[in-house]
C-alpha positions as CSV (number, residue, x, y, z in Angstrom):
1,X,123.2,39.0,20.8
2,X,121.0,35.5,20.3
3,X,123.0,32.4,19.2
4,X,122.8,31.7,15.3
5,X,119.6,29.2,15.1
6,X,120.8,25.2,14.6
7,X,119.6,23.5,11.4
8,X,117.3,21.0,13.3
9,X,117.0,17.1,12.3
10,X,113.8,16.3,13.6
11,X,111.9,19.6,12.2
12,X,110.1,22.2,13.6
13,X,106.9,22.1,16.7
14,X,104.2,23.6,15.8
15,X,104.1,27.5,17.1
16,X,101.9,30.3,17.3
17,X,103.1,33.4,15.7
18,X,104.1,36.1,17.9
19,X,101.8,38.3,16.7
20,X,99.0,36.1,17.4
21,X,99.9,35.2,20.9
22,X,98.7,38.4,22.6
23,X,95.3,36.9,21.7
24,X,95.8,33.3,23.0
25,X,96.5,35.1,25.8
26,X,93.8,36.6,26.8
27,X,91.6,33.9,26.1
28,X,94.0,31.7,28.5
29,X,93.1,34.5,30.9
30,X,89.5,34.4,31.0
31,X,90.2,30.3,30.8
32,X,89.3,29.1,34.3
33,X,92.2,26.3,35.6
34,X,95.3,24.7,36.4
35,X,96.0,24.2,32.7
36,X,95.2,27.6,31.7
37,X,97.4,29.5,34.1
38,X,100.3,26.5,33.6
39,X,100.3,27.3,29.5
40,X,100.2,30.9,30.4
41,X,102.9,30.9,32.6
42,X,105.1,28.9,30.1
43,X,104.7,31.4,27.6
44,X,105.5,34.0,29.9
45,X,108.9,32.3,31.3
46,X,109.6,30.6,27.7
47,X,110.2,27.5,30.1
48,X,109.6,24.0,28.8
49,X,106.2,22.2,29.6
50,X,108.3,19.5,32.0
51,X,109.8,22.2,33.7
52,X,106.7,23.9,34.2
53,X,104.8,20.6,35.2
54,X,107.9,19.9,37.8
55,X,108.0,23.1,39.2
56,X,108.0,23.2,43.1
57,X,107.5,25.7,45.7
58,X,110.8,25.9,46.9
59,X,112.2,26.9,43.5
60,X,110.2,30.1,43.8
61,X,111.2,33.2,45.2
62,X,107.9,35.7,45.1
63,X,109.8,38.2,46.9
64,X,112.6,38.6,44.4
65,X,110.3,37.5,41.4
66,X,112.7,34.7,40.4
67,X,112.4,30.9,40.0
68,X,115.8,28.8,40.1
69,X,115.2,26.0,38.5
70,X,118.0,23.3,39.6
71,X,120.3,21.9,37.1
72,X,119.0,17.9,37.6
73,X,115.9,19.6,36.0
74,X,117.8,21.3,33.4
75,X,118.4,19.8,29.6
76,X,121.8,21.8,30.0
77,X,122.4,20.3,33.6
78,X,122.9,23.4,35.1
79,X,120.7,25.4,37.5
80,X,119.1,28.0,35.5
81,X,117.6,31.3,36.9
82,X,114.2,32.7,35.4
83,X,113.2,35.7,36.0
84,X,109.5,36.3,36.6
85,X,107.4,38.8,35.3
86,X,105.0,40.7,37.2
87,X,101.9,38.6,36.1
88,X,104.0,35.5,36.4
89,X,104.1,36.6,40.0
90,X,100.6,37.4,39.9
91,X,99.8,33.6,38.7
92,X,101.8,32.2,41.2
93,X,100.5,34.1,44.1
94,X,96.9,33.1,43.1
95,X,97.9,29.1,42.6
96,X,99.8,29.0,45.9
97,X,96.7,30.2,47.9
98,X,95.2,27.0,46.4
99,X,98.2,24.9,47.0
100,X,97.8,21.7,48.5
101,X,101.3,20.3,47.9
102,X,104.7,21.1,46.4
103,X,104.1,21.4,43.0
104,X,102.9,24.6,42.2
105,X,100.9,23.4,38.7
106,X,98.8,20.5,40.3
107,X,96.8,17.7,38.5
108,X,93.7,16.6,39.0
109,X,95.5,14.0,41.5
110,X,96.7,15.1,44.9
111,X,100.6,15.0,44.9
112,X,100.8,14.7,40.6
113,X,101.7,17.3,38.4
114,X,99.7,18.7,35.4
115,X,99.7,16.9,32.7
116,X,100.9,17.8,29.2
117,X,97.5,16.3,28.0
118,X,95.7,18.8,29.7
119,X,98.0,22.0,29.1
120,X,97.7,21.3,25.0
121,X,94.0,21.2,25.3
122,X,94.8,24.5,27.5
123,X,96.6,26.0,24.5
124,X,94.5,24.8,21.5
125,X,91.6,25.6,23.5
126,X,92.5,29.4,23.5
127,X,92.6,29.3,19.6
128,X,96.1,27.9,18.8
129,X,95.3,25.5,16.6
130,X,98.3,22.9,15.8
131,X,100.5,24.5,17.8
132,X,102.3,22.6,20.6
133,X,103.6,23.4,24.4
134,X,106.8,23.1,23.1
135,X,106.3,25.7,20.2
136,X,106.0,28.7,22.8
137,X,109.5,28.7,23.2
138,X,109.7,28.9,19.1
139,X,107.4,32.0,19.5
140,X,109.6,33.7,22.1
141,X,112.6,33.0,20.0
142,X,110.9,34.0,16.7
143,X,110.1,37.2,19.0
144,X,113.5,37.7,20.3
145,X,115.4,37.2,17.1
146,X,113.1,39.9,15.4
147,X,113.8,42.6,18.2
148,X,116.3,45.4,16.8
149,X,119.3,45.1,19.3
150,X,120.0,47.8,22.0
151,X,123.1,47.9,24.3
152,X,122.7,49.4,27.6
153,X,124.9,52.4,28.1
């Protein structure tokens, strides 16, 4: 059901292996900060790290667990709808009750988003070693691609 992967030019980023990422996890859980719940939730939504860091309130739909993020954000330049787990949601609720602007992943200046500085110390923080932002969405492709295919009836 996946695309076949592209040969790439520029080689791989860095990833953790999917196995291991239940663990960086956690430790991003117990992680106070921004950064920590940014990183988790781009594993969780397989997003980019500039999505993530440009991600706005108005995008988000808590009700219906679903973040539309518009196509001028978009690589493909077309609005692209994520659906949000239920600890995605959870993250979400928590940062907009400390919310003090529109971006929902704030810096450390009012009005600025996270940057991808501080979400890589975030992620090697928790124990991923080399890995990079970027190298999430590697693990949740490497996870997907090894899933035995089902068909809804």
């Amino acid at each position: 059901m996946l695309p076949a992967r592209q040969k790439l030019t520029r080689g791989h980023h860095a990833a953790v292996g999917y196995k291991e990422l239940p663990a960086i996890i956690k430790r991003l859980r117990a992680a106070a900060g921004v950064s920590a719940r940014a990183v988790e939730f781009a594993a969780l939504t397989a997003a980019r790290s500039s999505e993530v860091r440009g991600a706005v309130w108005p995008e988000i739909d808590l009700d219906a667990a679903l973040w539309t993020v518009p196509a001028a954000k978009m690589k493909a330049a077309r609005d692209h709808e994520v659906p949000l787990s239920e600890r995605a949601v959870t993250i979400l609720r928590a940062t907009q009750q400390q919310s003090t602007s529109d971006l929902v992943f704030e810096g450390g200046r009012h009005g600025r988003p996270i940057s991808d500085t501080a979400m890589t110390k975030a992620l090697r923080a928790a124990g991923a070693g080399d890995a990079t932002l970027h190298g999430l969405r590697s693990s949740f492709r490497d996870w997907a691609g090894d899933r035995p295919i089902t068909r809804a009836m």
